[in-house]
C-alpha positions as CSV (number, residue, x, y, z in Angstrom):
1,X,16.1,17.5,-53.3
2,X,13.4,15.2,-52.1
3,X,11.2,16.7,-49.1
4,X,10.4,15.0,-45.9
5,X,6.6,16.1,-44.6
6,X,7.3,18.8,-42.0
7,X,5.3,20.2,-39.1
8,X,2.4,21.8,-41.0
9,X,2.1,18.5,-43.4
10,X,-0.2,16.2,-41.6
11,X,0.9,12.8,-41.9
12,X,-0.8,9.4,-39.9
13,X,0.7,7.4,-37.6
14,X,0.8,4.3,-40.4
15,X,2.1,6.0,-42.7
16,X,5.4,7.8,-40.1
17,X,5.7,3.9,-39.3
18,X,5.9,3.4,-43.2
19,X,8.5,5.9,-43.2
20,X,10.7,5.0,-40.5
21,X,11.0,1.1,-41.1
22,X,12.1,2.3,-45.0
23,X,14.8,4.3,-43.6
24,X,15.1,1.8,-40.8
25,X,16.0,-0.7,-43.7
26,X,17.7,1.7,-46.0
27,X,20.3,2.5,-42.5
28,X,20.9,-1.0,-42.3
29,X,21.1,-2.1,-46.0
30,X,24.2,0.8,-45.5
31,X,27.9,-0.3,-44.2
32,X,27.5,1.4,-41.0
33,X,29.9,1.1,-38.0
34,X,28.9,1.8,-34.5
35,X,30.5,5.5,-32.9
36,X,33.3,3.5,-30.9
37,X,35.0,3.0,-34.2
38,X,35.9,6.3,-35.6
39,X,38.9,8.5,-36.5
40,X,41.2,9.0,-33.3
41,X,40.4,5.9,-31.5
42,X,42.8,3.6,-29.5
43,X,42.9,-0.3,-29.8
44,X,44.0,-2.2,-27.5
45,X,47.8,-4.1,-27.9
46,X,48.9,-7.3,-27.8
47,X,45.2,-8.6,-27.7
48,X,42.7,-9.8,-30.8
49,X,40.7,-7.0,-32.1
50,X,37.3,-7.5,-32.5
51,X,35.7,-5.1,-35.5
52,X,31.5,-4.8,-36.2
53,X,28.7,-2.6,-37.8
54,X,25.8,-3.3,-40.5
55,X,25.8,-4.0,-44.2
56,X,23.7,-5.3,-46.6
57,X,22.1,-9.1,-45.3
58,X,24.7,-11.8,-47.2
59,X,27.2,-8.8,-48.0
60,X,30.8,-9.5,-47.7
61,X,32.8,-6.9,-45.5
62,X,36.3,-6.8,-45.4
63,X,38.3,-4.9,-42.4
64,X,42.3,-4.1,-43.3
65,X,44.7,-2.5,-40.6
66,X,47.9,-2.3,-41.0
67,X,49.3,-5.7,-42.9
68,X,46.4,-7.5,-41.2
69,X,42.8,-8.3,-42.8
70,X,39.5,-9.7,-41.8
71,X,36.2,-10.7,-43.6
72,X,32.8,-11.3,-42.7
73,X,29.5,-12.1,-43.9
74,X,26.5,-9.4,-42.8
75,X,24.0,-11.6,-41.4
76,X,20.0,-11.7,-42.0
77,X,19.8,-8.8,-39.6
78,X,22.6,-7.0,-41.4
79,X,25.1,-7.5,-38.3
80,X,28.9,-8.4,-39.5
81,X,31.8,-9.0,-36.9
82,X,35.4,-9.4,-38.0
83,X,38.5,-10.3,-35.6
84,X,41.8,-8.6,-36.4
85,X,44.8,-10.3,-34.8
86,X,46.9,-8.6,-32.1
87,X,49.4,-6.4,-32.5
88,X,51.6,-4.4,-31.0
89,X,51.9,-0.4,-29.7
90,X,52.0,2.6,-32.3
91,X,50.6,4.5,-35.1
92,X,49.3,6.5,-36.5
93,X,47.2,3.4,-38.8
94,X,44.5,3.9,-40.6
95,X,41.6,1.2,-40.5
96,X,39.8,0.2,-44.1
97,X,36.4,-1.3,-44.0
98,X,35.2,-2.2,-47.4
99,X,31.4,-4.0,-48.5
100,X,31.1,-4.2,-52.2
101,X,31.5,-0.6,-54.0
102,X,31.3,1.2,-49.9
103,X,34.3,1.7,-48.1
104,X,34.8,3.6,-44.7
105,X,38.5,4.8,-43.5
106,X,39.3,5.4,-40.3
107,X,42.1,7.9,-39.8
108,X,44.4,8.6,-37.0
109,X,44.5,5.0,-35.5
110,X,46.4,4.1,-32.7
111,X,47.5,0.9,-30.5
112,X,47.8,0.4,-27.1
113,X,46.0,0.4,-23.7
114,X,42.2,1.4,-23.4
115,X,40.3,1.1,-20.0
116,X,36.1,1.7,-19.6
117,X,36.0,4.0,-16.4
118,X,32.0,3.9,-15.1
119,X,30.4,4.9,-12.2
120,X,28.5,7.7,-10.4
121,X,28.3,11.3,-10.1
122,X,32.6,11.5,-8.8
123,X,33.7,9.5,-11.6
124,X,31.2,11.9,-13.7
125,X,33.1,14.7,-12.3
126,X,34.4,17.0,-14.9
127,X,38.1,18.6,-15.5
128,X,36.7,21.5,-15.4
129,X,35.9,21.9,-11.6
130,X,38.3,20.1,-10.2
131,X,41.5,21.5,-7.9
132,X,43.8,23.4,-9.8
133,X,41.7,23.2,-12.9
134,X,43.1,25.9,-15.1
135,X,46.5,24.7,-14.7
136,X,45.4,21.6,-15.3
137,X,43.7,22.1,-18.6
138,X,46.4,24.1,-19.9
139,X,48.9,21.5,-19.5
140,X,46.4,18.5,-20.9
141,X,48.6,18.3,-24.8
142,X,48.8,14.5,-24.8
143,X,48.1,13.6,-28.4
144,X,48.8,9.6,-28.1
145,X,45.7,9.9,-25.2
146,X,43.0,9.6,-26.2
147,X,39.0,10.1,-24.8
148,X,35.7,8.3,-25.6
149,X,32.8,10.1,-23.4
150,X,29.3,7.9,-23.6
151,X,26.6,10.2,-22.7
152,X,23.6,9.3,-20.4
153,X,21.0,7.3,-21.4
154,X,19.3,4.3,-20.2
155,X,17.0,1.2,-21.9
156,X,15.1,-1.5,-21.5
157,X,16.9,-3.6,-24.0
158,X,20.6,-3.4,-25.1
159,X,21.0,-0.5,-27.4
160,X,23.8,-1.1,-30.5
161,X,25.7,2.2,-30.1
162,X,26.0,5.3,-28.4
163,X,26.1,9.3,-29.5
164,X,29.9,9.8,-29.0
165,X,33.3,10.4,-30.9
166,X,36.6,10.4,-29.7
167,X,38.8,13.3,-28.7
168,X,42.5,13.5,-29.1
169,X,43.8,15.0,-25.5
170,X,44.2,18.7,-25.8
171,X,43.8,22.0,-23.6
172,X,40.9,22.5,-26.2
173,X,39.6,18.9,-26.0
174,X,39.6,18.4,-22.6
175,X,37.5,20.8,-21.8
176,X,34.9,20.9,-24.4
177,X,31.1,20.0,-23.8
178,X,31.0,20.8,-20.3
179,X,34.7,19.8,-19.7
180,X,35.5,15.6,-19.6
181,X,35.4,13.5,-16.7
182,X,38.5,14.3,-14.4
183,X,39.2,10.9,-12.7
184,X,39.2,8.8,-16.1
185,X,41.6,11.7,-17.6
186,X,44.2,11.6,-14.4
187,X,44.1,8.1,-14.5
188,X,44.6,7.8,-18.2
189,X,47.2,10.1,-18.2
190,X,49.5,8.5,-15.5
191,X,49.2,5.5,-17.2
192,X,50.4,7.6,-20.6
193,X,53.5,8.8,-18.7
194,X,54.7,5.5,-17.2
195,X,54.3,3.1,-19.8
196,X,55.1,5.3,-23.1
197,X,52.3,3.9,-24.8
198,X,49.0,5.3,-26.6
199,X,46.3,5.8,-23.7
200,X,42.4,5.3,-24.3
201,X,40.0,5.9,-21.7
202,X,36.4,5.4,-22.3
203,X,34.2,7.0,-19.5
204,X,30.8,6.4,-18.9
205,X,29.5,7.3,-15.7
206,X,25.9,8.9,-14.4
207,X,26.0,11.2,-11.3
208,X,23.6,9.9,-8.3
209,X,23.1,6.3,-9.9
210,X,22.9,2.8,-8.2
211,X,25.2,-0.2,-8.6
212,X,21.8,-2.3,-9.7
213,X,21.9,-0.5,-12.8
214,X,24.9,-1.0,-14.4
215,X,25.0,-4.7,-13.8
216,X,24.0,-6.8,-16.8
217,X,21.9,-10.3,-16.9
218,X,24.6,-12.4,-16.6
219,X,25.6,-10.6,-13.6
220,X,22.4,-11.3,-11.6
221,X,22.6,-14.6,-13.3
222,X,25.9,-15.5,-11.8
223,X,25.1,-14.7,-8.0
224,X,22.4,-16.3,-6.2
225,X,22.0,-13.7,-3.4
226,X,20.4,-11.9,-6.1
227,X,17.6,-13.8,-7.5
228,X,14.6,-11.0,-7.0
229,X,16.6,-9.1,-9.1
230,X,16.9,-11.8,-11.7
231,X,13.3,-12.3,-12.0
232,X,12.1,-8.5,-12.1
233,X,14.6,-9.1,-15.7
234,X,13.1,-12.2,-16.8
235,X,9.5,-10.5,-16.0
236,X,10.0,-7.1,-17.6
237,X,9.9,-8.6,-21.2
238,X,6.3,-10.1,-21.2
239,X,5.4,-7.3,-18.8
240,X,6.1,-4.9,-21.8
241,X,4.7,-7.2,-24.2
242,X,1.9,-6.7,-22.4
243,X,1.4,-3.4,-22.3
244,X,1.7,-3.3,-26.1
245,X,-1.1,-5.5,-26.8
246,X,-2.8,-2.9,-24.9
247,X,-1.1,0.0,-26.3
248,X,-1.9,-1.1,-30.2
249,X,-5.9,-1.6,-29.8
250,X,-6.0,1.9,-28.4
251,X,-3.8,3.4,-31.1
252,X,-5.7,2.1,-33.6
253,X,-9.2,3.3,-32.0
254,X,-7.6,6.6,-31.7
255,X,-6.6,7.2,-35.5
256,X,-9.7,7.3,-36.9
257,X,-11.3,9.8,-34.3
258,X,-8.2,12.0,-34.8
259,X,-8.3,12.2,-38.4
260,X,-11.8,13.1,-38.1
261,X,-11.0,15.6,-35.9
262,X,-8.0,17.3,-38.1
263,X,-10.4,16.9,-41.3
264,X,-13.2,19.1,-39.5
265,X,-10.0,21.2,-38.2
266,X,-11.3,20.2,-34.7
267,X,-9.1,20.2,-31.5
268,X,-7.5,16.1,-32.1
269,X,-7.8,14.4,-28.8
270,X,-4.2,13.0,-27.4
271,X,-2.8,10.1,-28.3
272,X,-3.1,7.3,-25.9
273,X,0.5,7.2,-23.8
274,X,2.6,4.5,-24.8
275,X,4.3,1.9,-22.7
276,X,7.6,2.1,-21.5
277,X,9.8,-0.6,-21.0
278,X,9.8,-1.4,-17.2
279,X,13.9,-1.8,-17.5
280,X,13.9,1.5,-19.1
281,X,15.3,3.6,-16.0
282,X,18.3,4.6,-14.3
283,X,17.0,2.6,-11.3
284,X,15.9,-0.4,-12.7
285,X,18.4,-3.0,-13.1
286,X,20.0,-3.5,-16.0
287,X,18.8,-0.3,-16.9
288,X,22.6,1.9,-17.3
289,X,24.1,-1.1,-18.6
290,X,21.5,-1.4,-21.7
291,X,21.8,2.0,-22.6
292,X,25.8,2.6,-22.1
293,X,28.0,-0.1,-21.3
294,X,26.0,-2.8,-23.8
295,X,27.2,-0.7,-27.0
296,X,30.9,-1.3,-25.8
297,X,30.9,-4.8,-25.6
298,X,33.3,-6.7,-27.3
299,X,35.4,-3.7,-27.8
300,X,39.0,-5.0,-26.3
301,X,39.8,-3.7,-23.2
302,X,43.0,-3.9,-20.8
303,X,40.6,-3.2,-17.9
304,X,38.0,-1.2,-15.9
305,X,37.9,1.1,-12.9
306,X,34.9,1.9,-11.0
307,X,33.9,5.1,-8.5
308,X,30.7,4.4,-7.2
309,X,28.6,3.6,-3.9
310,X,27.6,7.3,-2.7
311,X,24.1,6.3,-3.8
312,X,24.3,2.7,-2.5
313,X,25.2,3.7,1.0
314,X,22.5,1.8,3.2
315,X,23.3,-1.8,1.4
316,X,25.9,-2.7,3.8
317,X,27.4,-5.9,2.8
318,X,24.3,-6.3,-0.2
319,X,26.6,-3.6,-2.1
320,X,29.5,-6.8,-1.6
321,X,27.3,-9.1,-3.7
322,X,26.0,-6.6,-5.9
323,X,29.9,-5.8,-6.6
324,X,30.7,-9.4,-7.6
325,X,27.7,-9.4,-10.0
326,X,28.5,-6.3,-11.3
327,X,32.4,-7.8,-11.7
328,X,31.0,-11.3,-12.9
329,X,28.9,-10.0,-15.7
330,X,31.4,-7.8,-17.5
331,X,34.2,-10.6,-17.2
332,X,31.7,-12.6,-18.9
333,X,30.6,-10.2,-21.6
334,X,33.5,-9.1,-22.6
335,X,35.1,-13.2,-22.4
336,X,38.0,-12.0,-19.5
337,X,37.9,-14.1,-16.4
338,X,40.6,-12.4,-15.2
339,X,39.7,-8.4,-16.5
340,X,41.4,-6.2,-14.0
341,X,39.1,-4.2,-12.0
342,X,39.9,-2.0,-9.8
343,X,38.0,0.8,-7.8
344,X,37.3,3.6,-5.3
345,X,37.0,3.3,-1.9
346,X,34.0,6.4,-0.9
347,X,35.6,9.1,1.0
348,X,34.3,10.0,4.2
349,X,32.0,12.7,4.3
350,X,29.3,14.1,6.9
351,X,26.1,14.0,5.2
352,X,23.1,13.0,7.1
353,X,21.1,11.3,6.2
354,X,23.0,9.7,3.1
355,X,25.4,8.4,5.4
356,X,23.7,8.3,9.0
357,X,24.4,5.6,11.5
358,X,26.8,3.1,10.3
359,X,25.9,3.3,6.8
360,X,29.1,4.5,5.3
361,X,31.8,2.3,7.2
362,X,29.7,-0.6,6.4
363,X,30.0,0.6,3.0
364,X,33.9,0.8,3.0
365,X,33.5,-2.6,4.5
366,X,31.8,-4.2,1.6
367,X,33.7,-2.9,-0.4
368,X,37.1,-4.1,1.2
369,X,35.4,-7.8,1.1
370,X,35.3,-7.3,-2.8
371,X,38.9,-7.3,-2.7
372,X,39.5,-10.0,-0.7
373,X,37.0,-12.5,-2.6
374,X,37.4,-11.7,-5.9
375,X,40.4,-11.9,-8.2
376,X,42.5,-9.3,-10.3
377,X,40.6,-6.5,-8.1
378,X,42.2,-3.7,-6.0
379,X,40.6,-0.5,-3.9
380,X,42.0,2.7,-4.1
381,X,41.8,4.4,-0.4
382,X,41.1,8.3,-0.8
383,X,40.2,9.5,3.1
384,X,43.1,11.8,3.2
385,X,42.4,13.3,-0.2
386,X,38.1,14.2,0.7
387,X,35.8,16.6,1.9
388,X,33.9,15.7,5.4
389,X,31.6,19.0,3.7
390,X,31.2,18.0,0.0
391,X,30.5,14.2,-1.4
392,X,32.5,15.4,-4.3
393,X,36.3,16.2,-3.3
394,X,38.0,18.5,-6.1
395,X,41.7,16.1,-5.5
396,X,40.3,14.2,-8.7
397,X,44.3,14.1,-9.6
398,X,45.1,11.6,-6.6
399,X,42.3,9.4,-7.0
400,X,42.9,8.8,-10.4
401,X,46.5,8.5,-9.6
402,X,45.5,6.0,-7.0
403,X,43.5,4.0,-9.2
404,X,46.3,3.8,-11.6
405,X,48.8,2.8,-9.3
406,X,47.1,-0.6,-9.2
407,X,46.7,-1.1,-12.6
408,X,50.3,-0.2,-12.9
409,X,51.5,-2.6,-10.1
410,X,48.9,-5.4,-10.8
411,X,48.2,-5.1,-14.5
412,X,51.7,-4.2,-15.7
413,X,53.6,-5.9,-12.9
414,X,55.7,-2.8,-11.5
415,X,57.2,-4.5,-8.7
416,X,58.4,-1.3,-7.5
417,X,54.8,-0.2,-6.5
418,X,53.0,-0.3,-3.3
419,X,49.4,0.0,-5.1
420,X,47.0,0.8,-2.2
421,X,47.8,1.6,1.8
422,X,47.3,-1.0,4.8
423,X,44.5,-3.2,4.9
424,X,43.8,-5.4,7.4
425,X,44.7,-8.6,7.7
426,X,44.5,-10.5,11.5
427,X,44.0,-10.0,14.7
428,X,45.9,-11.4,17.6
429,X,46.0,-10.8,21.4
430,X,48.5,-11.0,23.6
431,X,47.5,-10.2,27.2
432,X,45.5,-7.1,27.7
433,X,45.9,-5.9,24.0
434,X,45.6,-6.8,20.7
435,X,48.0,-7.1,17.7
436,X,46.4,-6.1,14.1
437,X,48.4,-7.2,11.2
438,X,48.4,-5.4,7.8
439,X,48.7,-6.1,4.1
440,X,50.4,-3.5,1.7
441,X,52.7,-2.2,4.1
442,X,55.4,-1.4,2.2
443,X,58.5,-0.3,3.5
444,X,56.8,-0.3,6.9
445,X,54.0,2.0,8.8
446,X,54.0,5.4,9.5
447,X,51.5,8.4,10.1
448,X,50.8,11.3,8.1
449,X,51.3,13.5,11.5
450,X,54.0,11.8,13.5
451,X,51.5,11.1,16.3
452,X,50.7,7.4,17.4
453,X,48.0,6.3,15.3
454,X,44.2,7.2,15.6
455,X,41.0,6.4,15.8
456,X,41.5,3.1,16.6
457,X,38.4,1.5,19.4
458,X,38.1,-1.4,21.0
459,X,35.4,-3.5,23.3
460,X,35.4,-6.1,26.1
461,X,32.6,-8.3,26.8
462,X,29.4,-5.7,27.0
463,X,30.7,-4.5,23.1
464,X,30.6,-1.5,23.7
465,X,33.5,0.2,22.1
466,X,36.0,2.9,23.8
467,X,38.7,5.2,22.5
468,X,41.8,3.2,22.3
469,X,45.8,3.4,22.8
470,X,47.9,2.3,19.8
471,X,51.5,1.6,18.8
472,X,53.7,1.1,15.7
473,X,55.4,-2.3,16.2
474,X,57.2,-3.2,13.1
475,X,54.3,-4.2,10.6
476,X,51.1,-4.3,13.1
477,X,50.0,-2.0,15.3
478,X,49.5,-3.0,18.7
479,X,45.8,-1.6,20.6
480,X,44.8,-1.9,23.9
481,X,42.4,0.6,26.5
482,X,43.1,0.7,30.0
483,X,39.7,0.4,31.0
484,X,39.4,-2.9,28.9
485,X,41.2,-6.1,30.6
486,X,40.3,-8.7,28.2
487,X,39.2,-7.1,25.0
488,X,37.0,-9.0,22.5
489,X,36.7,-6.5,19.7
490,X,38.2,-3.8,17.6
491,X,37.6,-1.2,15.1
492,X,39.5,1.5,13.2
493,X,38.2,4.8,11.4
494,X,34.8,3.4,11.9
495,X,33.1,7.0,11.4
496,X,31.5,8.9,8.3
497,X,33.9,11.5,9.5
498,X,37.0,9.0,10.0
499,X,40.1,10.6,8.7
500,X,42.7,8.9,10.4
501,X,46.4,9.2,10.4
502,X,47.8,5.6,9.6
503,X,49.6,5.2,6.7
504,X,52.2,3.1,5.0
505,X,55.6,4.9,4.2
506,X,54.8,5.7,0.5
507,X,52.0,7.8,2.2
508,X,49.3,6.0,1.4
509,X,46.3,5.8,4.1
510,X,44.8,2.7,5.9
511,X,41.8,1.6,5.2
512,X,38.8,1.2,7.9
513,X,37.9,-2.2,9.5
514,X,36.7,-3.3,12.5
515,X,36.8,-7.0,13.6
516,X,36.7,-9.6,16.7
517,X,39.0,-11.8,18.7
518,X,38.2,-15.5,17.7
């Protein structure tokens, strides 16, 4: 066997470049699929089925599944791309890619619903920690679910795959490599029990990460509001270009001192540092997405969900327009207009200063007005299920629950579902009080305790806001404050430490809001 140079065999810098664009070349002369496609994976029914790797430039590759078969021709950079047509639930199938005498098989196949679960540190959140875990893993034998965990990373450009394979749900599975993500597996797995069908659910989420990084070019592209951001991405290129013209010259007046210095078995002086790509960072924009969610794309997809905003807390209604872009740029990567999408509302939580002031109600307020503005979206409410003492509440089951509750009602049209708890919709008065109308009522309001409802405020002329009386009247809720004759202004569970009591009768909580009389 052939000998690569180790440690104690010097080697220069020009001749490890040598090296590395030979195998470089000799990868990609290879048929050579990306770690989404692998034995165990899920893809998705009813929808075309888009297939890709690297081959030989001007090879044919052929892709067979099932009674279905697509070919391609690698391109000068070795990229191929087939489309299978849709088809329908089941398996096991296996997937045959062929190029010339190579051939890759792909065993354990199955069809039917895969959704990408991203966001921050509480979609991160593994199985391992969460309420009831042990009972919980134990029970996790769901072999038509299956799990796709990308790990961390970020880049400056979009990367081509990601260091992953997929996991067939098990007690042993589940919690293997510190334990997988809890809210894409309880999510996943309602979705497994109602609709009888294989389950995929690919989680790539980074604890304590901003919105601006996951969002894609297209997605700053698409939303005026965030032009800066735009042109720190258009600048970052020839920024890093740059650099390397700087980089190179130093490089090369480094060599020859530092051979000099190994032939004399001198100390060799350190290499000049080399550049980093200015995207290349969790907080840059564009940054997350590059590294993790690029690779994915055009892998077909029923939908998304999304747990973020902890770190974004501040942003007020920016985080609204950072949102759509976020929302806009997948829909147009992955060629949906109408991909479902559908969230977590931030429980409340007293953590100063994270959240001091306002900064978390105006949060949950941007993050209602997604919602509302934009299509095929829906917010899953958790304040009755977190921790006013921990930023990470251990209920992972009902927030994934939650979550999947809309995709059920929404994306699979269960009529029979209520999919999130009141949200507000008008505001009317009548005399000394005020009438607040509600969407996603249900089969009517209720609270959790009995009492009248809660944390409801509202403000006369100065604004200044005072505890407030309130009444269930049929669907509204009727406020008013003795002290207040004509009141101009209300607001409900606008704290960081807002658990309030209104609910709809399939027990699931309003959501804050605060508003004025017209």
């Amino acid at each position: 066997m052939r000998r690569t140079a180790g440690l104690d065999s010097p080697i220069s810098i020009p001749m490890l470049v040598v090296l590395l664009l030979t195998l470089v070349a000799t990868a990609q002369a290879e048929l050579t699929l990306p770690q989404l496609f692998g034995d165990n994976m899920v893809l998705q029914r009813e929808a075309p089925i888009p297939v890709w790797g690297w081959a030989s430039p001007g090879q044919e590759v052929e892709v067979t599944l099932g009674d279905n078969s697509a070919a391609a021709v690698a391109g000068a950079d070795g990229r191929w791309r087939v489309e299978l047509p849709p088809m329908e639930a089941g398996g096991p199938h296996q997937v045959t890619i062929t190029a010339g005498e190579q051939s890759r098989a792909l065993e354990n196949v199955l069809i039917g619903e895969v959704w990408l679960c991203a966001g921050q540190s509480n979609m991160q959140w593994s199985i391992l920690v969460v309420r009831d875990a042990e009972q919980e893993i134990q029970a996790a034998n769901y072999p038509r679910l299956r799990l796709f965990n990308v790990p961390v990373r970020s880049s400056g450009v979009p990367a081509d795959d990601v260091a992953a394979t997929w996991r067939v749900c098990s007690p042993a599975t589940i919690a293997q490599d510190g334990g997988f993500p809890a809210v894409p597996y309880f999510f996943g797995r309602k979705l497994h029990q109602d609709l009888d069908v294989p389950v995929a659910v690919i989680a790539a989420a980074w604890g304590g990460t901003r919105i601006e990084g996951w969002i894609p070019p297209e997605g700053y592209a698409s939303n005026p509001a965030l032009a800066d951001y735009l042109l720190q991405i258009e600048q970052a290129g020839p920024k890093f270009r740059d650099d390397l013209s700087t980089a190179v010259p130093q490089y090369e007046s480094w060599l020859p001192e530092a051979r000099r210095a190994l032939d004399a078995g001198e100390r060799v002086p350190d290499p000049p540092l080399w550049p980093r790509h200015p995207l290349d960072s969790a907080e840059r924009p564009t940054g997350i997405y590059n590294g993790m969610i690029h690779p994915l794309v055009p892998f077909a997809l029923r939908g998304a969900i999304w747990y973020q905003g902890e770190s974004n807390a501040g942003d007020g209604m920016m985080y609204f327009e950072k949102m759509k872009a976020l929302i806009a740029g997948w829909r147009q990567l992955w060629g949906r207009p109408e991909l479902p999408f559908y969230y977590v509302q931030i429980a409340p939580c007293d953590l100063d200063p994270l959240y001091a002031g306002d900064a978390l109600p105006e949060l949950w307020e941007a993050q209602t007005a997604v919602m509302r503005a934009v299509p095929h979206t829906g917010m899953a409410v958790i304040s009755d299920v977190g921790d006013l003492h921990d930023i990470h509440p251990r209920n992972k089951q009902e927030v994934g629950r939650r979550l999947a509750l809309w995709a059920l009602a929404e994306t699979y049209g269960r009529d029979d579902i209520v999919p999130t708890g009141p949200i507000y919709r008008s505001l009317a008065v009548e005399a000394n009080r005020l009438r607040i109308e509600f969407d996603y009522v249900g089969q009517g309001l209720s609270t959790r305790d009995g009492k009248d409802p809660d944390l409801f405020e509202v403000a006369g002329a100065d604004g200044q806001f005072v505890p407030a009386r309130a009444d269930i009247v049929g669907d509204a809720v009727v406020v008013w404050s003795d002290d207040i004759t004509t009141p101009t202004a209300v607001r409900f569970a606008w704290s960081r430490t807002a658990v309030p009591n209104l609910m709809n009768q399939n027990g699931l909580p309003a959501s804050p809001f605060r508003a004025r009389v017209e």
